[in-house]
LODREN-183057 format. One record per residue: residue number from 1; chain; x, y, z of N, C-alpha, C, O in turn. Coordinates in nm, 4 decimals, padded with zeros to 6 digits. Layout:
(rec NUM, "A", (X, Y, Z), (X, Y, Z), (X, Y, Z), (X, Y, Z))
...
//
This chain:
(rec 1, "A", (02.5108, -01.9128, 00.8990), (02.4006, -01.9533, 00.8132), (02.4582, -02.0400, 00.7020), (02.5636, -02.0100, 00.6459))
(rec 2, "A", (02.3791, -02.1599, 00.6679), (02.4378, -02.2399, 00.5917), (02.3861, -02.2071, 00.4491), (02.3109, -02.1121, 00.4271))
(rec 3, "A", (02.4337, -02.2963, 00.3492), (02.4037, -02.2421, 00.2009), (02.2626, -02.2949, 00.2106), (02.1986, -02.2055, 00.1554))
(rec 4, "A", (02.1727, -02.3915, 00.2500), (02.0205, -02.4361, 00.2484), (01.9950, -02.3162, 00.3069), (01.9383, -02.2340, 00.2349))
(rec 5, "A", (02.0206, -02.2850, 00.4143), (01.8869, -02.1833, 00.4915), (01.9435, -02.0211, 00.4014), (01.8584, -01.9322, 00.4059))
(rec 6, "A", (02.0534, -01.9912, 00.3386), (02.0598, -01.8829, 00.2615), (01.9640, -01.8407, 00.1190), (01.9268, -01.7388, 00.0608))
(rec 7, "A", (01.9504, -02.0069, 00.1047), (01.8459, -01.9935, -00.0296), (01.7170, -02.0071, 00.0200), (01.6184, -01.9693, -00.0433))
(rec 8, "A", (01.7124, -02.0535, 00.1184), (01.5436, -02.0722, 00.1927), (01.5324, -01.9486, 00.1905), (01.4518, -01.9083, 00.1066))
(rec 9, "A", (01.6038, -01.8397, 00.2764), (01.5652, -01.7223, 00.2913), (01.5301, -01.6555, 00.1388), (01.4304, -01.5845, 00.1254))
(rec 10, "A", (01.6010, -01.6782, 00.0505), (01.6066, -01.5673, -00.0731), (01.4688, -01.6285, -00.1281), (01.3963, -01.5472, -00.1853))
(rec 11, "A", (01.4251, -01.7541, -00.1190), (01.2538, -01.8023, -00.1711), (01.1778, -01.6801, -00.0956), (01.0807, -01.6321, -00.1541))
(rec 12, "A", (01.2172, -01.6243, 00.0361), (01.1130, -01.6360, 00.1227), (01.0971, -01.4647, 00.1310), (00.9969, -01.4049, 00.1700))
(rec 13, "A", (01.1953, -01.4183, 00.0941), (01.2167, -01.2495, 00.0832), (01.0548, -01.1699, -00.0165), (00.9732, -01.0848, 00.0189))
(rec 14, "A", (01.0712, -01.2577, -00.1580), (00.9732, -01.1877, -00.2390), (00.8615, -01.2374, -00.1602), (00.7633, -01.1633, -00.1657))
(rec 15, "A", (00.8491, -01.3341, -00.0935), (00.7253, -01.3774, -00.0934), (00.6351, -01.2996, -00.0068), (00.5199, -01.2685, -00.0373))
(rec 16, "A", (00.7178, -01.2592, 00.1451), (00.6674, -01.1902, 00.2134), (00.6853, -01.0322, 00.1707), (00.6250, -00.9432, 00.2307))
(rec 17, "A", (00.7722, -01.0075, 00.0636), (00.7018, -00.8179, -00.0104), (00.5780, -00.8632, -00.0529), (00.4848, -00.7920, -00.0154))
(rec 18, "A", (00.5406, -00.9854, -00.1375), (00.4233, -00.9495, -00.2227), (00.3224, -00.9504, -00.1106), (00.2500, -00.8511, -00.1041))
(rec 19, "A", (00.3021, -01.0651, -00.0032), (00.2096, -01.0793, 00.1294), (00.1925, -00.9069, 00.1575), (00.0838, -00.8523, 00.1760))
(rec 20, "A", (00.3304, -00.8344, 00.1559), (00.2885, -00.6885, 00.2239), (00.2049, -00.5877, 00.1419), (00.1166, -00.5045, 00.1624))
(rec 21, "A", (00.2758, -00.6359, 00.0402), (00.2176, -00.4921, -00.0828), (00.0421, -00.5305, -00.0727), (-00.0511, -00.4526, -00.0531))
(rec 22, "A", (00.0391, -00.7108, -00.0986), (-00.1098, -00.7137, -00.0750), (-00.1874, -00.7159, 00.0241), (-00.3103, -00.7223, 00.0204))
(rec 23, "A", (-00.1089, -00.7099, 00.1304), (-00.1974, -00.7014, 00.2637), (-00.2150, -00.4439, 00.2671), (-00.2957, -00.3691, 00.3224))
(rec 24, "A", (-00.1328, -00.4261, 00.2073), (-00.1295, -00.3200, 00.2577), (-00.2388, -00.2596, 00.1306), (-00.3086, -00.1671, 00.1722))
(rec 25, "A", (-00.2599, -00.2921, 00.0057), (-00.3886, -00.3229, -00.0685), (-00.4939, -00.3284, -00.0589), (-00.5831, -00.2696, -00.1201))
(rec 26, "A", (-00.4975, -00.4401, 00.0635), (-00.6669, -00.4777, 00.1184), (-00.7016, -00.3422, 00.1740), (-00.8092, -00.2843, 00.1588))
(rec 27, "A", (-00.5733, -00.2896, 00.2549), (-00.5930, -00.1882, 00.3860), (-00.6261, -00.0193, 00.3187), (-00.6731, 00.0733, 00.3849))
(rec 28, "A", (-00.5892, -00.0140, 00.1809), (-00.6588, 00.0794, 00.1202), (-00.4931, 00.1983, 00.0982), (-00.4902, 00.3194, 00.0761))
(rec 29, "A", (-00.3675, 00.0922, 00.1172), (-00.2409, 00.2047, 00.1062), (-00.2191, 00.1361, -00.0112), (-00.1565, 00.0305, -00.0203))
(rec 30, "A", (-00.2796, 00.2068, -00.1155), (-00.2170, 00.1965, -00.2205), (-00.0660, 00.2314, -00.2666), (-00.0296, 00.3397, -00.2209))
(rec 31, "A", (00.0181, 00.1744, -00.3359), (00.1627, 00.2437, -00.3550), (00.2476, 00.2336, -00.2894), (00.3594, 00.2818, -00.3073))
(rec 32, "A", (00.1987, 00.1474, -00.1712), (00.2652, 00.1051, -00.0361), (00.4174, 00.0899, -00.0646), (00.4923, 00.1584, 00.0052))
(rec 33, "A", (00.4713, 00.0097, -00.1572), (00.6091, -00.0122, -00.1605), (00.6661, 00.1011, -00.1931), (00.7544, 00.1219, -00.1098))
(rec 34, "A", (00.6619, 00.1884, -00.2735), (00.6856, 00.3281, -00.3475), (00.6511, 00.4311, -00.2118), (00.7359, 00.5193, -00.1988))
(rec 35, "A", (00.5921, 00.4324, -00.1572), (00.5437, 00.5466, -00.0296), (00.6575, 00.5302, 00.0940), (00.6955, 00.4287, 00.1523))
(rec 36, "A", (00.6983, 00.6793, 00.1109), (00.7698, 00.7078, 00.2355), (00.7200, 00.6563, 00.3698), (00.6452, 00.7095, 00.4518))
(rec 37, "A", (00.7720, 00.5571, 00.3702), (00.7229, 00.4694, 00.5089), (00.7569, 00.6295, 00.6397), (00.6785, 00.6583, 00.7301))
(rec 38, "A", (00.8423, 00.6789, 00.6207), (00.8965, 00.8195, 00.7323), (00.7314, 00.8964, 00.7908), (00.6862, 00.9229, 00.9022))
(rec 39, "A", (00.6720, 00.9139, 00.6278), (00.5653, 01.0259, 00.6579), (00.4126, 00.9046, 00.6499), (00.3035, 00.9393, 00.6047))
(rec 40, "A", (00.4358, 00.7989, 00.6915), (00.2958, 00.7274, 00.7632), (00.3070, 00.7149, 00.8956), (00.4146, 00.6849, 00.9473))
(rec 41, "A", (00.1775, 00.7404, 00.9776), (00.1668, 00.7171, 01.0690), (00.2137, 00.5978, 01.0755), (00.2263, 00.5296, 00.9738))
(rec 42, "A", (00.2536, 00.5451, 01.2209), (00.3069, 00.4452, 01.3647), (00.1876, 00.3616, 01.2861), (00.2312, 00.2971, 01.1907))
(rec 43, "A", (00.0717, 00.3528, 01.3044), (-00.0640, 00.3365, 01.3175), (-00.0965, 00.2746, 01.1843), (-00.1599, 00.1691, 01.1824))
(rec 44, "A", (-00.0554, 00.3359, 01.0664), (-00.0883, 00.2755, 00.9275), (00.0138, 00.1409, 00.9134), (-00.0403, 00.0312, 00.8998))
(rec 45, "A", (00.1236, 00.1475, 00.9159), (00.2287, 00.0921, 00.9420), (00.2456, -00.0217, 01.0015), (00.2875, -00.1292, 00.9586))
(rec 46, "A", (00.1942, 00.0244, 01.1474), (00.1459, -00.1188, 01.2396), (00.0484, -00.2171, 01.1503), (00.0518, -00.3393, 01.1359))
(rec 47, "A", (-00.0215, -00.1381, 01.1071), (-00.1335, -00.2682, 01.0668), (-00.1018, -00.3322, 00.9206), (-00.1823, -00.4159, 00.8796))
(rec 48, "A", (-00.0280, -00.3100, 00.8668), (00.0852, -00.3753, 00.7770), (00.1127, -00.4781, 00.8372), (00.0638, -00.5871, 00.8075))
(rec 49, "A", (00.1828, -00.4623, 00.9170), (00.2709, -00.5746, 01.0357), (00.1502, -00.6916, 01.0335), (00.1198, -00.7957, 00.9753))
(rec 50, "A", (00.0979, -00.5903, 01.1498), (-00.0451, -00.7009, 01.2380), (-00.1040, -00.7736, 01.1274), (-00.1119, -00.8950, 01.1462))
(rec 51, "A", (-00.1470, -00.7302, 01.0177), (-00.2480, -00.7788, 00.8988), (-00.1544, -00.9327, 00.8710), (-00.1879, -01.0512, 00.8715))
(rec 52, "A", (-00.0332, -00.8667, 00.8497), (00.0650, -01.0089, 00.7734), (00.0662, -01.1076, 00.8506), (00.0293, -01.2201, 00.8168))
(rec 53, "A", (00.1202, -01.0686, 00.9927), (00.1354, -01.1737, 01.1356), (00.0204, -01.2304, 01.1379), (00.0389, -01.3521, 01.1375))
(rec 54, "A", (-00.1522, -01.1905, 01.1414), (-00.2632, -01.2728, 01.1304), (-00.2860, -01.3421, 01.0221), (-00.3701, -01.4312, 01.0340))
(rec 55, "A", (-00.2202, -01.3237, 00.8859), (-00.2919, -01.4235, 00.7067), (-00.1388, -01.5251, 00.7484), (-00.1409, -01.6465, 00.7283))
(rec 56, "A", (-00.0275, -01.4632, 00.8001), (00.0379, -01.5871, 00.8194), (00.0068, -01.6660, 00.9360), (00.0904, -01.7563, 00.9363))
(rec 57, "A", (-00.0579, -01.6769, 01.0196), (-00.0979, -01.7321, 01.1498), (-00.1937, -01.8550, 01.0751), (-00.1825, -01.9770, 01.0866))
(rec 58, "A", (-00.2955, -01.7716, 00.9913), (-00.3946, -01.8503, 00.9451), (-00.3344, -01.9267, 00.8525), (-00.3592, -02.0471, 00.8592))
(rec 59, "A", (-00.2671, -01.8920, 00.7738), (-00.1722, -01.9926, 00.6672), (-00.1292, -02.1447, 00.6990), (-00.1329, -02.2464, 00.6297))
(rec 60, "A", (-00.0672, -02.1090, 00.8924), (00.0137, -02.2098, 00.9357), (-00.1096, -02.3023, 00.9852), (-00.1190, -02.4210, 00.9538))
(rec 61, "A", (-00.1955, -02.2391, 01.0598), (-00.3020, -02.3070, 01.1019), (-00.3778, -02.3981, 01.0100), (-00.4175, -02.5086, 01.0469))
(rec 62, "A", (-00.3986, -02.3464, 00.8808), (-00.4480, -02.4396, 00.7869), (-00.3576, -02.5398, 00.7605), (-00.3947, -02.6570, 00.7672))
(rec 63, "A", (-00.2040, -02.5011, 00.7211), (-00.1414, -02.6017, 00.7210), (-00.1546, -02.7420, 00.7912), (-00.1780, -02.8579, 00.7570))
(rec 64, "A", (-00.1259, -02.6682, 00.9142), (-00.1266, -02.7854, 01.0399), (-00.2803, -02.8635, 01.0459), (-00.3001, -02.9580, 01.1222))
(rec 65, "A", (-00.3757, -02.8141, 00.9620), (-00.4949, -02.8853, 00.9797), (-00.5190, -02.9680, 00.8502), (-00.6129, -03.0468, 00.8387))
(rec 66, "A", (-00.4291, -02.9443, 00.7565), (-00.4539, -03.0469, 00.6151), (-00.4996, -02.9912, 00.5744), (-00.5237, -03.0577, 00.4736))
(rec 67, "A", (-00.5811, -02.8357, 00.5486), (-00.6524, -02.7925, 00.4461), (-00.5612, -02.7294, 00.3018), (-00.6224, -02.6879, 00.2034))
//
């Protein structure tokens, strides 16, 4: 990994906690970062994931459309 893509990454670290904390917000897990990921369901967890993978899908899609 070169020194550009080391600092790309370190832009890109907070950006996707805050995407989680607020995607996991919408989803009603409050405290999400502070909460024992061990004692949530597979199921709460997943949709953390899924939620982020779809607002970034739509992100890129707008991108790619000029909006």
């Amino acid at each position: 990994m070169n020194l550009q893509q080391k600092a790309n990454n370190a832009n890109v670290k907070p950006a996707l906690k805050n995407l989680k904390t607020e995607v996991a917000n919408e989803l009603g897990l409050s405290n999400y970062e502070q909460a024992d990921k061990g004692n949530m369901t597979a199921r709460q967890n997943g949709y953390v994931g899924g939620y982020m993978t779809k607002k970034l899908v739509e992100m890129a899609e707008q991108q790619l459309a000029g909006k």
